[in-house]
py3Dmol code that shows the C-alpha trace and the ligand (Angstrom):
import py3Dmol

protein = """\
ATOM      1  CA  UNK A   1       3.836   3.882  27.014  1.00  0.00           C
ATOM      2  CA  UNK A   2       3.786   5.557  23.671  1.00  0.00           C
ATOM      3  CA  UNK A   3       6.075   5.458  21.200  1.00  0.00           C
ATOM      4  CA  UNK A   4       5.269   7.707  18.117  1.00  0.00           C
ATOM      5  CA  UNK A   5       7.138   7.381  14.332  1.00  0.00           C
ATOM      6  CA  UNK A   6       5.736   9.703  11.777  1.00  0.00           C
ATOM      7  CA  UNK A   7       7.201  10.399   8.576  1.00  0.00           C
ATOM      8  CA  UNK A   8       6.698  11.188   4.725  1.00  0.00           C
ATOM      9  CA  UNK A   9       6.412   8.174   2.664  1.00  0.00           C
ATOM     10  CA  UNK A  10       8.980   5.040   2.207  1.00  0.00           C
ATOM     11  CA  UNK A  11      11.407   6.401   4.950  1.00  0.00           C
ATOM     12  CA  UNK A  12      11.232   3.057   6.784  1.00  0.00           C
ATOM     13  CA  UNK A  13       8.648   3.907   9.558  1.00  0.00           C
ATOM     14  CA  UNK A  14       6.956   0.597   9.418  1.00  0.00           C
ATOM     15  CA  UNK A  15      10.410  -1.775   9.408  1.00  0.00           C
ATOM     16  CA  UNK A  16      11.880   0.450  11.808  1.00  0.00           C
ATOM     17  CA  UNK A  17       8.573   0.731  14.071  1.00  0.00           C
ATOM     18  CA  UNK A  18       8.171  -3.053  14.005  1.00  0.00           C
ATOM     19  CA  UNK A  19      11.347  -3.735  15.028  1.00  0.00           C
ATOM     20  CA  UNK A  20      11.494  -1.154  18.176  1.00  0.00           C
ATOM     21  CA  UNK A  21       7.798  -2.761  18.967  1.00  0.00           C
ATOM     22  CA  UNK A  22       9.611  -6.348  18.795  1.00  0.00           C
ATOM     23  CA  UNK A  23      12.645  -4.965  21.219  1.00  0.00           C
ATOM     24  CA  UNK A  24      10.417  -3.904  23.517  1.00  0.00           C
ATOM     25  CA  UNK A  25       7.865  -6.293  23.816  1.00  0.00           C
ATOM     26  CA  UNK A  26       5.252  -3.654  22.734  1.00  0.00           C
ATOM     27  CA  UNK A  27       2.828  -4.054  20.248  1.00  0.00           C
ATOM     28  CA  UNK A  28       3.217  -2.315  16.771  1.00  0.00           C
ATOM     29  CA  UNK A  29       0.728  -0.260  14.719  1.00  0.00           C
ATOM     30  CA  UNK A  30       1.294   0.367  11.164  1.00  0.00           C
ATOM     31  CA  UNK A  31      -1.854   3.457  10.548  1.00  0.00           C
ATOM     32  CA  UNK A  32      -1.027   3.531   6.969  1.00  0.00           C
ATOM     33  CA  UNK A  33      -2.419   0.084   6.867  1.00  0.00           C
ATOM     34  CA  UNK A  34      -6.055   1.015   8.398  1.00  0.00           C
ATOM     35  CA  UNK A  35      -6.053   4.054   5.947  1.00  0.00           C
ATOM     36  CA  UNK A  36      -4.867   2.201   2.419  1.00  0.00           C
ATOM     37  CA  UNK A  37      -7.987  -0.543   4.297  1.00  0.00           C
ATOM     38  CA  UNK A  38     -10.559   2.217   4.357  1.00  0.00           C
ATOM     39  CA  UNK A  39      -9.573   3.155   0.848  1.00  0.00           C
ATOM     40  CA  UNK A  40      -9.567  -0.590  -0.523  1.00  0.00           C
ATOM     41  CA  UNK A  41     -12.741  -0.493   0.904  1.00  0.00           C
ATOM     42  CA  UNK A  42     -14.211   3.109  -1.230  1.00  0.00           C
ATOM     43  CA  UNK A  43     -12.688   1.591  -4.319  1.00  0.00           C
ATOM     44  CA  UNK A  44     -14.440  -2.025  -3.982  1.00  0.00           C
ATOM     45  CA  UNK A  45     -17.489  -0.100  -2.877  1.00  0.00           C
ATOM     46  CA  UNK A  46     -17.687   2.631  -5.306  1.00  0.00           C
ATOM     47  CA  UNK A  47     -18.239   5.143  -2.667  1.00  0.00           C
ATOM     48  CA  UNK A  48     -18.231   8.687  -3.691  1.00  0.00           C
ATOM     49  CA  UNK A  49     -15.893  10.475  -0.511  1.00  0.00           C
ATOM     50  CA  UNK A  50     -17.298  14.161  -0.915  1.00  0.00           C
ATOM     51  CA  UNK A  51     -21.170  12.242  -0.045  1.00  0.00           C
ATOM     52  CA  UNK A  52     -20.510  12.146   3.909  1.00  0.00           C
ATOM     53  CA  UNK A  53     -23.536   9.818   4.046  1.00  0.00           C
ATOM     54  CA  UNK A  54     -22.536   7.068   1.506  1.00  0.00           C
ATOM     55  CA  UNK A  55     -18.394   7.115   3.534  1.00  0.00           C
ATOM     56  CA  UNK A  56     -20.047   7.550   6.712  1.00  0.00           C
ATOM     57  CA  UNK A  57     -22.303   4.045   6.317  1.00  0.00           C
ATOM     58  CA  UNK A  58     -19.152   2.388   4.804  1.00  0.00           C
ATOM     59  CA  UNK A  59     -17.243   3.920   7.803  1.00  0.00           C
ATOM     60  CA  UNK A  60     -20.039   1.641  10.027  1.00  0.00           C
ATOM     61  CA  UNK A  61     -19.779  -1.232   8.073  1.00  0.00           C
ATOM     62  CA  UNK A  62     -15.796  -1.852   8.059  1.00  0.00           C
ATOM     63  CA  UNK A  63     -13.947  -3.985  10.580  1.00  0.00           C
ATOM     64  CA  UNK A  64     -10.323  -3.583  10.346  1.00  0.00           C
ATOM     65  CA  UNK A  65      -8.093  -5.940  12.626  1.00  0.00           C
ATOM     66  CA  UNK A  66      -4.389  -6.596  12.667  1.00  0.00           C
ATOM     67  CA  UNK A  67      -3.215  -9.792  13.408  1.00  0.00           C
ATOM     68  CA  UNK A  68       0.292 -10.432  14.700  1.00  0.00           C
ATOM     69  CA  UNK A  69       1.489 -14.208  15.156  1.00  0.00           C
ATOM     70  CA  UNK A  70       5.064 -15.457  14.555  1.00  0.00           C
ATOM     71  CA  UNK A  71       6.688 -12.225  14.009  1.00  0.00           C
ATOM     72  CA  UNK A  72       4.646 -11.896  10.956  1.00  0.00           C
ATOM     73  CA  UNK A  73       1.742  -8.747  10.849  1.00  0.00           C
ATOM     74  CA  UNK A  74      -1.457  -9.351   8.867  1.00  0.00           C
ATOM     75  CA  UNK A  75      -4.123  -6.635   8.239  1.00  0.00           C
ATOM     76  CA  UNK A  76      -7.942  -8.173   8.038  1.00  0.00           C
ATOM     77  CA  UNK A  77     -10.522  -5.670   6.364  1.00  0.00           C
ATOM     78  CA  UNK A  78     -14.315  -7.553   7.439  1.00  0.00           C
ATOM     79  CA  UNK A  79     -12.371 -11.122   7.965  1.00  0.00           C
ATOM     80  CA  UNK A  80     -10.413 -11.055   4.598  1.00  0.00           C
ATOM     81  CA  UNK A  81      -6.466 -10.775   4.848  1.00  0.00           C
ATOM     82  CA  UNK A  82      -5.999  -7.713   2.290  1.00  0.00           C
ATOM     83  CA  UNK A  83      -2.193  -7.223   3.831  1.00  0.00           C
ATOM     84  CA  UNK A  84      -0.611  -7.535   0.078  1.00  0.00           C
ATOM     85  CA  UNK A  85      -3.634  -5.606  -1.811  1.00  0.00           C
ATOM     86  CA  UNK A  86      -3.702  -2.448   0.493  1.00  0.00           C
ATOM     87  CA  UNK A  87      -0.156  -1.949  -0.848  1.00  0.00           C
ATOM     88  CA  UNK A  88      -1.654  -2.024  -4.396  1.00  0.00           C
ATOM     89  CA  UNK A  89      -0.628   1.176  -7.141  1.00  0.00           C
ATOM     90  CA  UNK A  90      -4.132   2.086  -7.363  1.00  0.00           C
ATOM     91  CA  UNK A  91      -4.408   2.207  -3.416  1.00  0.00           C
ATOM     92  CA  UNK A  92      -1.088   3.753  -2.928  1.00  0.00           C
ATOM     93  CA  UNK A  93      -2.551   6.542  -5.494  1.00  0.00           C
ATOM     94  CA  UNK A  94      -6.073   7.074  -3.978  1.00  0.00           C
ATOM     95  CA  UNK A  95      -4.896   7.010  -0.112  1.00  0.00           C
ATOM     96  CA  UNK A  96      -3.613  10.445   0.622  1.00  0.00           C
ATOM     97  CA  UNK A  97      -7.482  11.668  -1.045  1.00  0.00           C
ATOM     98  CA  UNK A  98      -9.421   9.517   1.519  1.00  0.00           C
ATOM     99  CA  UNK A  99      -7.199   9.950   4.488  1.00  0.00           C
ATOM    100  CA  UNK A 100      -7.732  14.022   3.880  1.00  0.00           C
ATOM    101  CA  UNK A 101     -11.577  13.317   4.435  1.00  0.00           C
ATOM    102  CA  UNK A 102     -12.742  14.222   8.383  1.00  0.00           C
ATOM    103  CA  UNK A 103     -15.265  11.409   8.631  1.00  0.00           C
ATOM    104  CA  UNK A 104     -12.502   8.962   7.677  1.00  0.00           C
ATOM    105  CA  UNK A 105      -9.268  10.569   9.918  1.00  0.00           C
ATOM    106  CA  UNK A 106     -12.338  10.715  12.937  1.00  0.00           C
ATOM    107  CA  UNK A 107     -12.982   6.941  12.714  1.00  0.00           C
ATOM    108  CA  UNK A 108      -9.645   5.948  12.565  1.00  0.00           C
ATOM    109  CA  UNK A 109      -8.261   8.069  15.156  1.00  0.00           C
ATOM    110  CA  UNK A 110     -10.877   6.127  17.607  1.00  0.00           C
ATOM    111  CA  UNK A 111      -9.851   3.151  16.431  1.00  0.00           C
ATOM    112  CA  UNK A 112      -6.088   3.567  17.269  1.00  0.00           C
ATOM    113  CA  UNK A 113      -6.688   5.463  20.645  1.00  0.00           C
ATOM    114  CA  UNK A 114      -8.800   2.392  21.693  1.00  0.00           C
ATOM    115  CA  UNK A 115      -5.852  -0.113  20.679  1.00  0.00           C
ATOM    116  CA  UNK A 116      -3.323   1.967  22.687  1.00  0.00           C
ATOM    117  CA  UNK A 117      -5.383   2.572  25.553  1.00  0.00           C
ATOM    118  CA  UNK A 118      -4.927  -1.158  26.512  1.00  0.00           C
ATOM    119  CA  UNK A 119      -1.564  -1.989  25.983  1.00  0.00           C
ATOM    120  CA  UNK A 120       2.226  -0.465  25.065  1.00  0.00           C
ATOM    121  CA  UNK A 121       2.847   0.310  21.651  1.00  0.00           C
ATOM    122  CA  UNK A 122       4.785   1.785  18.807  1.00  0.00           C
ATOM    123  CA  UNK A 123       2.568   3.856  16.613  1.00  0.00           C
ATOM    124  CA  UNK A 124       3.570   4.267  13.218  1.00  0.00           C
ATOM    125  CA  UNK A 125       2.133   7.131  10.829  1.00  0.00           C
ATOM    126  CA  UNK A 126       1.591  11.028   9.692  1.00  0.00           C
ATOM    127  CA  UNK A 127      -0.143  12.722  12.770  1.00  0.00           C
ATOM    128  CA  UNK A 128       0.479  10.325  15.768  1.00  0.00           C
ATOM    129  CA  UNK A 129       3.049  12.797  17.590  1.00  0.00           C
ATOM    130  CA  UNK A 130       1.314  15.816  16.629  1.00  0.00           C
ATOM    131  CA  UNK A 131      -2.403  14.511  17.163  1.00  0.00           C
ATOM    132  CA  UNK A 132      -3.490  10.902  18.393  1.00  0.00           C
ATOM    133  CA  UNK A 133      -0.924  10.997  20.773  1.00  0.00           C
ATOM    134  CA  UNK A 134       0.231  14.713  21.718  1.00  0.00           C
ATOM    135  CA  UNK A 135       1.694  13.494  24.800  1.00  0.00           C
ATOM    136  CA  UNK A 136       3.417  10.133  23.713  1.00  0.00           C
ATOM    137  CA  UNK A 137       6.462   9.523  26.035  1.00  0.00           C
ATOM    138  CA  UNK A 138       8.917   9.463  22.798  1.00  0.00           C
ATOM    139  CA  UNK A 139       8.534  10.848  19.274  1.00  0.00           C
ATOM    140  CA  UNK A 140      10.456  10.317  15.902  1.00  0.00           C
ATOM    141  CA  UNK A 141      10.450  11.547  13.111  1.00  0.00           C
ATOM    142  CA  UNK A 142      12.105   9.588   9.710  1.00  0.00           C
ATOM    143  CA  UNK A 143      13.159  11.625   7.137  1.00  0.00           C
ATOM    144  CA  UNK A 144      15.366  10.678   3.858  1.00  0.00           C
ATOM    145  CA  UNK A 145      16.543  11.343   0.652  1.00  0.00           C
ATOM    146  CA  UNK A 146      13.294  10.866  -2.190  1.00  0.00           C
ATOM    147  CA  UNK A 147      15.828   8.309  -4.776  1.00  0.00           C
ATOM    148  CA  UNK A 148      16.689   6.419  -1.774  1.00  0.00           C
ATOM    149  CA  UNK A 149      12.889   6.495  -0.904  1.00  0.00           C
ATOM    150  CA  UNK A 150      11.937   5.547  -4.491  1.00  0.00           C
ATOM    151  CA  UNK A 151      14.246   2.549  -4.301  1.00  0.00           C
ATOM    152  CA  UNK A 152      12.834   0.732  -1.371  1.00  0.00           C
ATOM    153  CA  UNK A 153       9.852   1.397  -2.642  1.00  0.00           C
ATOM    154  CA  UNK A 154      10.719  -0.416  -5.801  1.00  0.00           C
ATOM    155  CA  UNK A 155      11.764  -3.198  -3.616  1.00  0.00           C
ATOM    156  CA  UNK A 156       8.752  -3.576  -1.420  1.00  0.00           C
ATOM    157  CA  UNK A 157       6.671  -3.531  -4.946  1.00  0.00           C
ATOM    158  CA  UNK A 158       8.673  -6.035  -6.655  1.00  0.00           C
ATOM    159  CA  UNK A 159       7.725  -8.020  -3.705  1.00  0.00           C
ATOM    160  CA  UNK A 160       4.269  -8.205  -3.943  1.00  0.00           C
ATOM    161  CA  UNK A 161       4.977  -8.651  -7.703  1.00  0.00           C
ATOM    162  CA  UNK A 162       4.501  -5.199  -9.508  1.00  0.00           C
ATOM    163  CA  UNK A 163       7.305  -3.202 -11.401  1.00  0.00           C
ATOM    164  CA  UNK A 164       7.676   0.566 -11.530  1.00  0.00           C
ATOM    165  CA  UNK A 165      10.530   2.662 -12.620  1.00  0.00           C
ATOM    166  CA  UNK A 166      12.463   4.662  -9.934  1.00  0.00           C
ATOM    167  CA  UNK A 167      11.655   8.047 -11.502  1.00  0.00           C
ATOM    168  CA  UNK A 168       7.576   7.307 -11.414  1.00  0.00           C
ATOM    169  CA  UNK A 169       7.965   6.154  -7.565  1.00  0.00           C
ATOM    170  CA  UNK A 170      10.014   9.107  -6.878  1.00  0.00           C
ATOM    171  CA  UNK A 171       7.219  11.136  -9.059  1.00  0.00           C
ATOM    172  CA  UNK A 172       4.524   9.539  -6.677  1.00  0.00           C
ATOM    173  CA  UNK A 173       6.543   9.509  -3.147  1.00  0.00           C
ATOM    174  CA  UNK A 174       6.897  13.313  -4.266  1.00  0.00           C
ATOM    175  CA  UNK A 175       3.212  13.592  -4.721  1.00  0.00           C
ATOM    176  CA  UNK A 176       1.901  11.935  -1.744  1.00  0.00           C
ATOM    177  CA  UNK A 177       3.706  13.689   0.701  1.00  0.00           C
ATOM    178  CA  UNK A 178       2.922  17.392  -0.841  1.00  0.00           C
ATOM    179  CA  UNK A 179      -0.511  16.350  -0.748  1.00  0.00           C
ATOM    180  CA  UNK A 180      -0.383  14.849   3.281  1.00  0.00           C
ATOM    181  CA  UNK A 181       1.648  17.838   4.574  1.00  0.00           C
ATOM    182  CA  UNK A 182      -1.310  20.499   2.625  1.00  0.00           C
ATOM    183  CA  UNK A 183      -3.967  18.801   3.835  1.00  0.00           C
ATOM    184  CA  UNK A 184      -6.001  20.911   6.364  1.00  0.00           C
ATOM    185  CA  UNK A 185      -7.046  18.234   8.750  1.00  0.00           C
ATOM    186  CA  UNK A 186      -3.678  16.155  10.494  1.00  0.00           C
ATOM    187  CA  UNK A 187      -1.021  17.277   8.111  1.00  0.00           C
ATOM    188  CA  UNK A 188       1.949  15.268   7.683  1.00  0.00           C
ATOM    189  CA  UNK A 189       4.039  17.656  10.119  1.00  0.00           C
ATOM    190  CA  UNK A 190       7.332  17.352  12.528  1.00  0.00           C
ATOM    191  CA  UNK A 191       5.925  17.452  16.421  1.00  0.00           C
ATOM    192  CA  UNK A 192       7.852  20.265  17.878  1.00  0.00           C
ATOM    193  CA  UNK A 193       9.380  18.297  20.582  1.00  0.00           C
ATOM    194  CA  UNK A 194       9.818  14.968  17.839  1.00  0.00           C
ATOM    195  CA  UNK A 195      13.652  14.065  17.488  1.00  0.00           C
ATOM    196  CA  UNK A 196      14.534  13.827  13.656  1.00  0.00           C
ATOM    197  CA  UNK A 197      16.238  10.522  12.378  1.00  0.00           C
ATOM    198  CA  UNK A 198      17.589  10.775   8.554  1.00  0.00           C
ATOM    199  CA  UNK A 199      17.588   7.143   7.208  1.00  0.00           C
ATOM    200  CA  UNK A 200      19.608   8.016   3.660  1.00  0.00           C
ATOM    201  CA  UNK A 201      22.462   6.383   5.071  1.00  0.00           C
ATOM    202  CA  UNK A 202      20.891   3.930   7.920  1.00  0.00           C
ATOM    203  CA  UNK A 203      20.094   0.318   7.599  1.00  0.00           C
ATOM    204  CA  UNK A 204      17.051  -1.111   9.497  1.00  0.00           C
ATOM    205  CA  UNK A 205      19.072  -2.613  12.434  1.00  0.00           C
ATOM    206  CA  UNK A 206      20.929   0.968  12.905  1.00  0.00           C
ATOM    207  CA  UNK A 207      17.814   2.886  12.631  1.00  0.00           C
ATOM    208  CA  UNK A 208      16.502   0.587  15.112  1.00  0.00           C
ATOM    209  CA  UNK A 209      19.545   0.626  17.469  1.00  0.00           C
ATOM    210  CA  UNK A 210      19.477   4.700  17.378  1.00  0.00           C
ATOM    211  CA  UNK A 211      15.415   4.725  18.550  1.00  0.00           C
ATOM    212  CA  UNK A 212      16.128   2.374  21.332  1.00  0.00           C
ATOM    213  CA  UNK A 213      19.512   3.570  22.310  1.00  0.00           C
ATOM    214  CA  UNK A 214      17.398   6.783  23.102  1.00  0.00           C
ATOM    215  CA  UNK A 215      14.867   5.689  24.667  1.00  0.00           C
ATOM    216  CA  UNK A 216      17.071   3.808  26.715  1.00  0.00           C
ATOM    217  CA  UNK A 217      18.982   7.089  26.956  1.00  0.00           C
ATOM    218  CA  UNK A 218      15.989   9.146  28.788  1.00  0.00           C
ATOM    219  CA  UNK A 219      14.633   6.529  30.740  1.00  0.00           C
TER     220      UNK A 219
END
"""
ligand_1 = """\
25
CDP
O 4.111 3.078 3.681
P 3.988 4.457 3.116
O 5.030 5.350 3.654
O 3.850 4.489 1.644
O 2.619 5.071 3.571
P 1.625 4.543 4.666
O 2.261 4.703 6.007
O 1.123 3.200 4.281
O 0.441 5.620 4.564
C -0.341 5.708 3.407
C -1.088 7.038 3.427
O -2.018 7.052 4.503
C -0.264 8.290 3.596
O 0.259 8.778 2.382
C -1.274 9.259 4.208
O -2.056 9.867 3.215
C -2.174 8.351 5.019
N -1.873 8.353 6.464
C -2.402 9.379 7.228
O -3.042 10.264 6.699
N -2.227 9.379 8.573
C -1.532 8.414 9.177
N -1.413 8.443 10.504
C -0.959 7.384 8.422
C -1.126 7.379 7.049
"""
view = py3Dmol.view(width=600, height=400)
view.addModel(protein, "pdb")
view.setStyle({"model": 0}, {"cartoon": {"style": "trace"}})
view.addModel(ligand_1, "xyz")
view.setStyle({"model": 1}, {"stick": {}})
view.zoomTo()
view.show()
């Protein structure tokens, strides 16, 4: 079975998806994470994205696996844990350009059929409902208010140990998400038949009880 989140930015997909995944005993996979990897990967590389051949031989060369052990999720890029650096300002303001590309949204959407085809799971991202999984048994979508966005974003960040005001997140949130739901390939877009969940006012554990209360609901 399928479960599909998409959402704009900060909206608590990933919490939210992780803890349905852990509810269910299904697996739980966070796509932001392989697309802030393959852009970690241009930046170290230097690869120019508009040369198909110099992002099509990174696209060969890059291993991304997800580890989950103890409740805790790790995301290897070629062997190295890079789970706090994806999350980086400089990824977080080069990963809506590289995740536009073709070559890139191609590999990746191989990549995460292949993991699904082998096991339950809650897919987390932009374009699973509408594209990587058209037919997924249940789809949400998270929606909320940009401040509220901009302050869990502040949080996560001040986690990993980097400081930004509220306005510049919200300035950035505001940014990303214009530029994912232009984009002509995958655009960050509501699945017709995807139920719409507004987190403004929901903590995790009630945006969690809502998804499974659902599915529970229809099964
Ligand atoms: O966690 P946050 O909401 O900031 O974003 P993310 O889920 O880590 O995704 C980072 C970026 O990857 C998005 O802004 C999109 O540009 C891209 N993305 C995508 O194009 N397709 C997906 N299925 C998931 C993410």
């Amino acid at each position: 079975m399928i479960i599909a989140i998409d959402g704009p930015a900060a909206t608590g997909k990933s919490t939210t998806a992780k803890g349905v995944a852990q509810q269910l005993g299904f697996i739980y996979l966070d796509t932001g994470a392989m697309y802030r990897c393959v852009t970690l990967a241009v930046l170290k590389e230097g690869v120019d994205i508009k040369n198909s051949d110099q992002l099509n031989d990174l696209l060969s060369k890059i291993d991304i696996d997800i580890k989950m052990e103890d409740g805790s999720y790790e995301i290897f890029l070629n062997s190295e844990d890079v789970s706090a650096e994806i999350r980086s300002p400089e990824v977080t303001r080069n990963v809506s350009a590289v995740s536009a590309v073709k070559e890139v949204r191609q590999a990746m959407v191989r990549h995460q059929r292949l993991i699904a085809s082998k096991t339950d799971c809650v897919m987390e991202g932009r374009d699973i409902g509408t594209v990587v999984f058209p037919n997924a048994e249940f789809k949400f979508f998270l929606i909320a208010d940009s401040y509220v966005r901009a302050e869990r974003r502040r949080k996560d960040l001040q986690a990993i140990g980097e400081e930004k005001s509220i306005e510049e997140l919200e300035e950035d949130i505001k940014r990303r998400d214009e530029y994912d739901s232009s984009r002509e390939i995958s655009p960050l877009k509501k699945a017709e038949d995807a139920i719409v969940i507004d987190t403004t006012y929901l903590s995790i554990d009630e945006q969690v009880s809502r998804i499974i209360e659902i599915i529970n609901m229809k099964q």
